[in-house]
C-alpha positions as CSV (number, residue, x, y, z in Angstrom):
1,X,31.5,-20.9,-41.5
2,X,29.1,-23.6,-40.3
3,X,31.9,-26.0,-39.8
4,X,33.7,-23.4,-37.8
5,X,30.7,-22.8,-35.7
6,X,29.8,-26.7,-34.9
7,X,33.9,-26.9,-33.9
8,X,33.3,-23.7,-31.4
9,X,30.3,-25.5,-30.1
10,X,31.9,-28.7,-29.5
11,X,35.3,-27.3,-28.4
12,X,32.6,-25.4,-25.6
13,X,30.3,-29.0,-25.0
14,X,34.0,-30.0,-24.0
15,X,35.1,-26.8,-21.8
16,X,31.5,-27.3,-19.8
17,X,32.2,-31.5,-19.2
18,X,36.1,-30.3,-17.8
19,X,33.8,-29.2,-14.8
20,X,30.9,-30.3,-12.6
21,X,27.7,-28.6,-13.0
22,X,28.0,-27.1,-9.6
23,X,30.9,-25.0,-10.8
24,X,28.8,-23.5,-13.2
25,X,26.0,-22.9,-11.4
26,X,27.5,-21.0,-9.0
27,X,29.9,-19.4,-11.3
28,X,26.2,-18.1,-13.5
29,X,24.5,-17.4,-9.8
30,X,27.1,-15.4,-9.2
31,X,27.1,-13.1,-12.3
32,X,23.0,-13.1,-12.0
33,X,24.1,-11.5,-8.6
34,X,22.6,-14.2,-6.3
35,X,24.8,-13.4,-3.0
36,X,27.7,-12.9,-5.5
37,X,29.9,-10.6,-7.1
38,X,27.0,-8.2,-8.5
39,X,25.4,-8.1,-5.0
40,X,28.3,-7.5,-3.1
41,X,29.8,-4.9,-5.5
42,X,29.1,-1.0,-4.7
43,X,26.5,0.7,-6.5
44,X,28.6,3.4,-7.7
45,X,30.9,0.4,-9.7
46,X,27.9,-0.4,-12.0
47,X,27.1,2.5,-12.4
48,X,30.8,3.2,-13.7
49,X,30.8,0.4,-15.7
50,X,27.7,1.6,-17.3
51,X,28.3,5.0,-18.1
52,X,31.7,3.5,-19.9
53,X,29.6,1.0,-21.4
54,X,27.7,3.8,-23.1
55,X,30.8,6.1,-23.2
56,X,32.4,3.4,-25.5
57,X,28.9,3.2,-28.0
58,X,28.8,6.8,-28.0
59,X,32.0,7.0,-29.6
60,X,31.6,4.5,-32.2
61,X,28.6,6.3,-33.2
62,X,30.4,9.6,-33.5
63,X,33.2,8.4,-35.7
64,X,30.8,6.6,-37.6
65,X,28.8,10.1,-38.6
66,X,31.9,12.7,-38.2
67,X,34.6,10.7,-39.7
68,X,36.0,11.7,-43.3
69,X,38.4,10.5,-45.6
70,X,40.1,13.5,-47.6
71,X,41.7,13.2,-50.8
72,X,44.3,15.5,-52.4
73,X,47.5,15.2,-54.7
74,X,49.8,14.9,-52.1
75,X,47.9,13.2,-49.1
76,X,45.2,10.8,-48.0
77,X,44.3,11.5,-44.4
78,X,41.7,10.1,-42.3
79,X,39.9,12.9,-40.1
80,X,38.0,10.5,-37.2
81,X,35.7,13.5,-35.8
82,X,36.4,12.1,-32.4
83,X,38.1,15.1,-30.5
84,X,39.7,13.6,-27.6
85,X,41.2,10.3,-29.4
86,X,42.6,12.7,-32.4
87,X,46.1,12.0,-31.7
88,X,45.5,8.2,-32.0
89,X,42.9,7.7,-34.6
90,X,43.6,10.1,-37.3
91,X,46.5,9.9,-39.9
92,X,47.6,11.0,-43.1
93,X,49.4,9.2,-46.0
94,X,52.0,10.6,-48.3
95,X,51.1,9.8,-51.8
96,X,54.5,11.1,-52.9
97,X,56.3,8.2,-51.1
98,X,53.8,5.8,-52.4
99,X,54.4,6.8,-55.9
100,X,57.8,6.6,-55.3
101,X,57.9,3.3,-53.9
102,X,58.9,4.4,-50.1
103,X,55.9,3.1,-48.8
104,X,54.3,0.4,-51.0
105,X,51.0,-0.3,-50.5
106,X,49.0,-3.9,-49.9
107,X,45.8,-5.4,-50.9
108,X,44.8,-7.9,-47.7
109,X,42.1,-10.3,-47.7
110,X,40.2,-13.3,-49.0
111,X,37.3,-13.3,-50.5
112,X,34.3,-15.2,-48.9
113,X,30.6,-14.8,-48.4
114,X,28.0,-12.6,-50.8
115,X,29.6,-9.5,-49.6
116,X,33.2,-10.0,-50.6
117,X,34.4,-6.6,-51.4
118,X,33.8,-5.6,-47.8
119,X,36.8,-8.6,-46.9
120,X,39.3,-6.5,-48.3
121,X,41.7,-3.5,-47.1
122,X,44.5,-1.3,-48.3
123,X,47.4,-1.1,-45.3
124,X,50.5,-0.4,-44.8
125,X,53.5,0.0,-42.7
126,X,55.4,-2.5,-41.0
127,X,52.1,-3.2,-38.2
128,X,49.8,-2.8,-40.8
129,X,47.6,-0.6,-37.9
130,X,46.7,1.9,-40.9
131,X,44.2,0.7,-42.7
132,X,41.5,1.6,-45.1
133,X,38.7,-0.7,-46.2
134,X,37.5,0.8,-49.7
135,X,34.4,-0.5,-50.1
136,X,33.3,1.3,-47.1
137,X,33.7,4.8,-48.4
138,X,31.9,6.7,-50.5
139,X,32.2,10.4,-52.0
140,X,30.4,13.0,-50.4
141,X,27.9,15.2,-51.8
142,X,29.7,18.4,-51.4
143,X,33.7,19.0,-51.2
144,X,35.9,16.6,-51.3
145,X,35.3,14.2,-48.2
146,X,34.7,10.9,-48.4
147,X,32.0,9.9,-45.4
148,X,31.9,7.1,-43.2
149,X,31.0,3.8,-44.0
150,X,27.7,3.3,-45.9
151,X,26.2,0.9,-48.8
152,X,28.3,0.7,-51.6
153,X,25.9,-0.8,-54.8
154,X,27.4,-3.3,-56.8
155,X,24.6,-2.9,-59.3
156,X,21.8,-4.8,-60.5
157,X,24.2,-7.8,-61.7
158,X,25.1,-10.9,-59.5
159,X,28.4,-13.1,-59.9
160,X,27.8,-15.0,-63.0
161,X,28.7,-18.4,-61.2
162,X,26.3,-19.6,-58.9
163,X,25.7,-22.7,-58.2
164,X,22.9,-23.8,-55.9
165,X,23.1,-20.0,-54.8
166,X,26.5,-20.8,-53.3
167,X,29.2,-18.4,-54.5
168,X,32.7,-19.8,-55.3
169,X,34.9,-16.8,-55.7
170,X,37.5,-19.1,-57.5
171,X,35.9,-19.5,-60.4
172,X,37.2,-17.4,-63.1
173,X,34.1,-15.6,-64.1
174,X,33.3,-14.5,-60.3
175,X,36.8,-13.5,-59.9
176,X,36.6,-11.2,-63.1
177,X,33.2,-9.6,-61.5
178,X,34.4,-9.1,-58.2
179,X,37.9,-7.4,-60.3
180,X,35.3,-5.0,-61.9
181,X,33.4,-4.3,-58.7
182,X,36.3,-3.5,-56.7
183,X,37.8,-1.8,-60.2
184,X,34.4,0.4,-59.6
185,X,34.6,1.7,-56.1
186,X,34.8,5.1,-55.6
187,X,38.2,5.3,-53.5
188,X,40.0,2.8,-55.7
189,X,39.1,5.1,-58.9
190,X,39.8,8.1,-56.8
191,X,43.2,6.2,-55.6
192,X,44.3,5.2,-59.6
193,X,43.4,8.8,-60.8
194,X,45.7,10.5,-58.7
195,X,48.9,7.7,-60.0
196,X,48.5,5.3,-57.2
197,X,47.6,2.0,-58.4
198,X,46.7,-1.5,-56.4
199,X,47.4,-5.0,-57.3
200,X,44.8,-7.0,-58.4
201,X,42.5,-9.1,-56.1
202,X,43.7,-12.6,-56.7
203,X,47.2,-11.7,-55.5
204,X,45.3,-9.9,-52.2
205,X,45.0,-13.2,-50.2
206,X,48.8,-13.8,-48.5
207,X,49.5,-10.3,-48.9
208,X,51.0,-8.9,-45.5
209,X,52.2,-5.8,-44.5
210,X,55.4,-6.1,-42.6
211,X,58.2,-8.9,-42.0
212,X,57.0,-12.2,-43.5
213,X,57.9,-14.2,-40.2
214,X,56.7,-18.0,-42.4
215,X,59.9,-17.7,-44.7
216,X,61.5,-19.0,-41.5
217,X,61.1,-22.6,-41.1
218,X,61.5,-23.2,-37.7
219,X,58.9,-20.5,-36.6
220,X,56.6,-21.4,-39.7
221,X,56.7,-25.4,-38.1
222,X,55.7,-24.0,-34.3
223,X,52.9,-22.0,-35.6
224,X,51.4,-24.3,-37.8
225,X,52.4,-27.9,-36.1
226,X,54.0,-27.2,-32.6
227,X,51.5,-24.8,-31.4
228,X,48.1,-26.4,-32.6
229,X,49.0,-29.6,-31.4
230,X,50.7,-28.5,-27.4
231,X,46.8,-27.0,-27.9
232,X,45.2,-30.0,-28.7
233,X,46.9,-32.5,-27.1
234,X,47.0,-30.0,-23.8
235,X,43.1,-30.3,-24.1
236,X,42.7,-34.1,-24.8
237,X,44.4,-35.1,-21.7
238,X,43.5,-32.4,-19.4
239,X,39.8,-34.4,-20.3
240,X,40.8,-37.3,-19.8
241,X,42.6,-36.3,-16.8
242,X,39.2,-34.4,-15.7
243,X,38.4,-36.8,-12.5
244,X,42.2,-37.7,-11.1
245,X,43.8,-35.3,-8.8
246,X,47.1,-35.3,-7.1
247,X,46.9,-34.7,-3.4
248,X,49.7,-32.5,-3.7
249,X,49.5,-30.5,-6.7
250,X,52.7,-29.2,-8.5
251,X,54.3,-26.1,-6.3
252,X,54.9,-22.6,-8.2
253,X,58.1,-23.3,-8.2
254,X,57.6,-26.7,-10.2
255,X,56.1,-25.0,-12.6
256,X,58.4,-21.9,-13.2
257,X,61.5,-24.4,-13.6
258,X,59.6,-26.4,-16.1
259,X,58.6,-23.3,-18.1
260,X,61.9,-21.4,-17.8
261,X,63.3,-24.8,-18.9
262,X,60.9,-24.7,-22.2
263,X,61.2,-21.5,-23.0
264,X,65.0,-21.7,-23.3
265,X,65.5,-24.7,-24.9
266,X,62.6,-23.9,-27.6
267,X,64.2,-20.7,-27.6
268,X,67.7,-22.0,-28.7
269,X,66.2,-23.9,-31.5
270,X,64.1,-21.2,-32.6
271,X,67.0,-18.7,-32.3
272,X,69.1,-20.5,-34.8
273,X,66.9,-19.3,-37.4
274,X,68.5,-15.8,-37.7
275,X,67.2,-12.3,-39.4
276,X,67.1,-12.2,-43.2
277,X,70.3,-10.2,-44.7
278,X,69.7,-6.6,-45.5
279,X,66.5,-6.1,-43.1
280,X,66.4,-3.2,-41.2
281,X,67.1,-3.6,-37.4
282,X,63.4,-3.1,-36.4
283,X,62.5,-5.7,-38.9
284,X,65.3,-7.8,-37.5
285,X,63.6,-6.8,-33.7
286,X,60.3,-8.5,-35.4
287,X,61.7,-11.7,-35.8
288,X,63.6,-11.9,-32.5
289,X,60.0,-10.6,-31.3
290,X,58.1,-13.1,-32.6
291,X,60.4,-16.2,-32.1
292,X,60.6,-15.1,-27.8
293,X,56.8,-14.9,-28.0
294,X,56.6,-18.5,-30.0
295,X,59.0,-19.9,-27.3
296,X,56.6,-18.4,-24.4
297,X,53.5,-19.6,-25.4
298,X,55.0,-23.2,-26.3
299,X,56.2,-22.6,-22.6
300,X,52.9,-22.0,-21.1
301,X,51.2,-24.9,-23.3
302,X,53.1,-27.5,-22.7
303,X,53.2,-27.9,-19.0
304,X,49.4,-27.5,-18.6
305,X,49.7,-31.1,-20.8
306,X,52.4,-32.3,-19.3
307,X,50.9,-31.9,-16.0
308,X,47.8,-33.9,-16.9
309,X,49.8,-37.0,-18.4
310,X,51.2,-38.9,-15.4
311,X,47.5,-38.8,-14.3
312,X,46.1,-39.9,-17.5
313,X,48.8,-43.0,-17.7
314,X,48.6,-44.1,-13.9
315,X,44.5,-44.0,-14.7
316,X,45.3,-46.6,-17.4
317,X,48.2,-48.9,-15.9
318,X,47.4,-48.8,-12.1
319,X,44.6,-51.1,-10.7
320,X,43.0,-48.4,-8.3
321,X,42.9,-49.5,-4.5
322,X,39.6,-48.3,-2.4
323,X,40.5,-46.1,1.0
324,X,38.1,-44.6,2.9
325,X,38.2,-40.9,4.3
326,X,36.2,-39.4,7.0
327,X,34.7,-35.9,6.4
328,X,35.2,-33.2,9.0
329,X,33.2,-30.3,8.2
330,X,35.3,-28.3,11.1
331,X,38.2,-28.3,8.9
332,X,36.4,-28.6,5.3
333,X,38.3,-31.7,4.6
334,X,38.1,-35.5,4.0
335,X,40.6,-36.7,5.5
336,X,41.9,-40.6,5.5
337,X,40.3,-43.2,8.1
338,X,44.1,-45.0,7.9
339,X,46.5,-42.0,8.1
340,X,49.7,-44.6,8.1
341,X,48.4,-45.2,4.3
342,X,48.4,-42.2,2.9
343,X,48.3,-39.4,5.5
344,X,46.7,-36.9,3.0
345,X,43.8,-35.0,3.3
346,X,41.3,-33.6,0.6
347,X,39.9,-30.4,0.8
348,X,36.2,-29.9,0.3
349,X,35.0,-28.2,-3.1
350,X,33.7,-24.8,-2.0
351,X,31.1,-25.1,-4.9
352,X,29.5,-28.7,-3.8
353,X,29.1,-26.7,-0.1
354,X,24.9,-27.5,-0.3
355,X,26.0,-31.2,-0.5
356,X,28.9,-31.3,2.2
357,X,26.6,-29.4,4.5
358,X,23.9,-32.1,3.9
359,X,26.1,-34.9,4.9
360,X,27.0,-35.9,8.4
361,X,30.0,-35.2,10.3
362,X,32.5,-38.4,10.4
363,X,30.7,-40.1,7.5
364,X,32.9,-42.1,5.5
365,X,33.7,-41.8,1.6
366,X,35.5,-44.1,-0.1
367,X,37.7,-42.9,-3.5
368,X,39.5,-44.9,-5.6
369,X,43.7,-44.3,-5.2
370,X,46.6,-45.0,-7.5
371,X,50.1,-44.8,-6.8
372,X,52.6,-43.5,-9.8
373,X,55.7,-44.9,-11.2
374,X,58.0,-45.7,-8.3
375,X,55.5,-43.8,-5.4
376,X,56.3,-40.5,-6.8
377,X,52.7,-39.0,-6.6
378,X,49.4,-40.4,-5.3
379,X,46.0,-39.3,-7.4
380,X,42.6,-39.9,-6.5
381,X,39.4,-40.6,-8.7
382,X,36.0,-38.0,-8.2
383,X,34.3,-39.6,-11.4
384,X,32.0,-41.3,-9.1
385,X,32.0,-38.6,-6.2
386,X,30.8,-36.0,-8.8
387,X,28.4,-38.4,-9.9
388,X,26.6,-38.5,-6.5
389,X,27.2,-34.5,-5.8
390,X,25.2,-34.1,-9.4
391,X,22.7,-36.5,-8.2
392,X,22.1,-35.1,-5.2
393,X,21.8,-31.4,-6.9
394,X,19.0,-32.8,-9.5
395,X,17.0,-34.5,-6.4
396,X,17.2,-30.7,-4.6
397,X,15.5,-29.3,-7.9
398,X,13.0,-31.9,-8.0
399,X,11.7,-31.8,-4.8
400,X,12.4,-30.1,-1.2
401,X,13.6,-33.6,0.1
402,X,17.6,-33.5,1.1
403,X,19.6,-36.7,0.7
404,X,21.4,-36.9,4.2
405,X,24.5,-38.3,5.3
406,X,25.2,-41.6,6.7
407,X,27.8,-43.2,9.0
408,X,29.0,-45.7,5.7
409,X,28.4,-44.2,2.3
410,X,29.3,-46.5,-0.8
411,X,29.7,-44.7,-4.1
């Protein structure tokens, strides 16, 4: 879990460098309501969003008190004491067709941390949206309900293996305790005494209700290789492609060709990999499902890479040439002091406007430019343009001094 957390924090360190820090302070000004969104919003909107807000808690609460879990011969059904979601929340469980094998029951989850029994759950069906987590349930006083979640004692005994107060949950002795502790929860007894038993916990972890879409090898290799690394390699070179730009960035219609193009082809290859023999056509409809949606999202991932490489590989083979470009706040552009060059403009960054507006009209900025392979696109460099914008934004915090504008500025 530590490790997990350091990679979320890094993977975020990297999200906030993709931007200058005037992005996000006006993107947090805005949400503190500093002439933004908040400000400009109706009153009657928060207020909406508030009373949904507690709407929302209320109704957690409620199902957490009201809801019950009733056990008889023929049925386990789940009551959620939530009148108006009824339809959706509660439902009831045949026991007849789980003794009978129609609808087999699974044991999902790993355990980890000091509180293991609380990782696993009892599901079924082929979305495995029914679920019931036993060690949340206890039996009720009176009748036969079984309340809503509440502490379930394991006892005055600890897992016999502890090493440096660290819990492995592979070793054999903690794995027998945990069998007895889950053996010893009041659902699973009240489950086995009415003939409906549950495998063991060390055959829990893998266990899935539905169609086992990684027995196919094709979608098992995009969602454990193909996926992670369009991710990955998507965000290494959209940082390292952090201060080029095009001057004319790829049109929609770029885009949708590319993707359509993806999709299909990734499709195709995926498609080859056809329904097991003997499913049922829903379970087929799954796997035709799940391969279109692997084929869309390698779609979507892989341009937003491939649009960053021909930047990233002109910023490492192309010398970059220095052109000056005049800034004309009328228009909110720099635009080039040689049009016959390049004839491009640049249009001003909306959240850098403090620093623009501090500048003087006609001043010249120099960027660094590099042509790609054959002329096909033109990019310019910002690293050192953002470098003076942040500059100039730490001087304005310091001290009520503005840097102003000159007829020649160098970067």
């Amino acid at each position: 879990m530590g490790l997990a957390g350091l990679a979320m924090c890094l993977l975020g360190w990297r999200l906030y460098q993709l931007f200058p820090a005037e992005r996000w302070r006006d993107a947090f000004g805005r949400l503190a309501g500093q002439g933004g969104l908040w400000s400009k919003a109706p009153l009657w909107e928060a207020v909406v969003w508030l009373l949904a807000s507690i709407g929302v808690i209320w109704l957690q609460w409620h199902q957490q008190r009201r809801s019950r879990l009733r056990l008889d011969e023929r049925t386990l059904r789940l009551d959620s004491g939530v009148p108006l979601l009824r339809r959706w929340l509660d439902w009831s469980l045949s026991l007849d067709d789980v003794r009978a094998g129609k609808t087999p029951l699974l044991l999902n989850g790993v355990a980890i941390g000091t509180n293991a029994l609380w990782m696993f759950r009892i599901g079924w069906g082929l979305s495995a949206l029914r679920q019931v987590q036993p060690a949340a349930w206890v039996p009720a006083e009176h009748g036969d309900a079984l309340p809503p979640p509440g502490p379930v004692g394991e006892a005055d005994t600890r897992p016999p293996h502890r090493p440096l107060g660290y819990i492995g949950w592979g070793h054999p002795d903690n794995a027998a305790w945990l069998q007895r502790q889950f053996d010893a929860l009041p659902l699973v007894k009240a489950l086995r005494s009415h003939g409906v038993d549950l495998p063991p916990l060390n055959r829990a972890h893998g266990n899935r209700a539905g169609v086992d879409l990684l027995r196919y090898e094709r979608l098992r290799t995009s969602l454990k290789l193909w996926l992670p690394m369009a991710l990955v390699i998507g965000m290494a070179l959209q940082h390292l492609a952090r201060h080029q730009h095009y001057f004319a960035p790829w049109s929609m219609a770029m885009w949708s060709v590319l993707a359509l193009t993806l999709a299909l082809l990734i499709g195709i290859w995926l498609w080859r990999d056809a329904p097991a023999t003997g499913m049922s056509r829903g379970d087929a409809g799954s796997v035709r499902g799940a391969q279109c949606l692997v084929a869309l999202l390698l779609a979507i991932l892989m341009p937003w890479g491939l649009q960053a490489a021909p930047l990233v590989l002109a910023q490492w083979t192309v010398p970059p040439l220095s052109e000056d470009f005049v800034l004309d706040l009328g228009s909110g552009r720099l635009k080039p002091e040689n049009p016959i060059l390049n004839g491009r403009d640049i249009r001003l960054d909306p959240a850098a406007s403090t620093f623009w507006a501090a500048q003087l009209n006609g001043s010249i900025h120099p960027l660094p430019l590099r042509r790609g392979w054959g002329g096909l696109w033109l990019q310019y460099d910002t690293e050192d343009l953002n470098g003076r914008i942040a500059r100039f934004y730490d001087q304005q915090q310091r001290g009520p001094a503005s840097i102003a504008g000159s007829r020649r500025t160098d970067i």
